[in-house]
N, C-alpha and C positions, 0 to 999 in steps of 0.2 A: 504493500500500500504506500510505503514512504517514496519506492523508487517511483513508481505513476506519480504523485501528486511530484516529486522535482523536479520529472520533465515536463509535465504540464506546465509546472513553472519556468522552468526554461525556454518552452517554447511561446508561451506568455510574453517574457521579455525582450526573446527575441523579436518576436512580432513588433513590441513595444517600441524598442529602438529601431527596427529594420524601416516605419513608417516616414521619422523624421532626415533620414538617410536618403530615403528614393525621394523624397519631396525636393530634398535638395540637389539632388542629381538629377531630377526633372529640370527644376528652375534652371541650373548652369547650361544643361543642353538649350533651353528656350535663349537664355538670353545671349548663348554661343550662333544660333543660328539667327537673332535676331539684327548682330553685330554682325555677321559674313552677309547678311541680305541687303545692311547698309554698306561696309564694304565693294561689295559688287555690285550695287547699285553706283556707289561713284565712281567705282573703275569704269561700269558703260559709260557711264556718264561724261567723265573726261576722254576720253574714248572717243565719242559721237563729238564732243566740245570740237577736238583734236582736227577732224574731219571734214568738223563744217565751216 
């Protein structure tokens, strides 16, 4: 009985902590592919500048 409830408890916390982990690794990818979208938005952009 002691070993079930300590992994439930284990898996508990890992859950616990595993939430504020992937939230933050969500955000860094958003705000990684938000910055390459302005990136390469001003590379066309100087680019087309260049051209015309």
């Amino acid at each position: 009985m002691g070993r079930i409830l300590l992994i439930v408890a284990a898996v508990i916390a890992a859950l616990v902590l595993l939430g504020p982990v992937v939230g933050l690794a969500l955000s860094l990818l958003k705000w990684g592919l938000i910055i390459g979208a302005v990136v390469l938005g001003a590379m066309f952009l100087t680019n087309w500048l260049k051209r015309t």
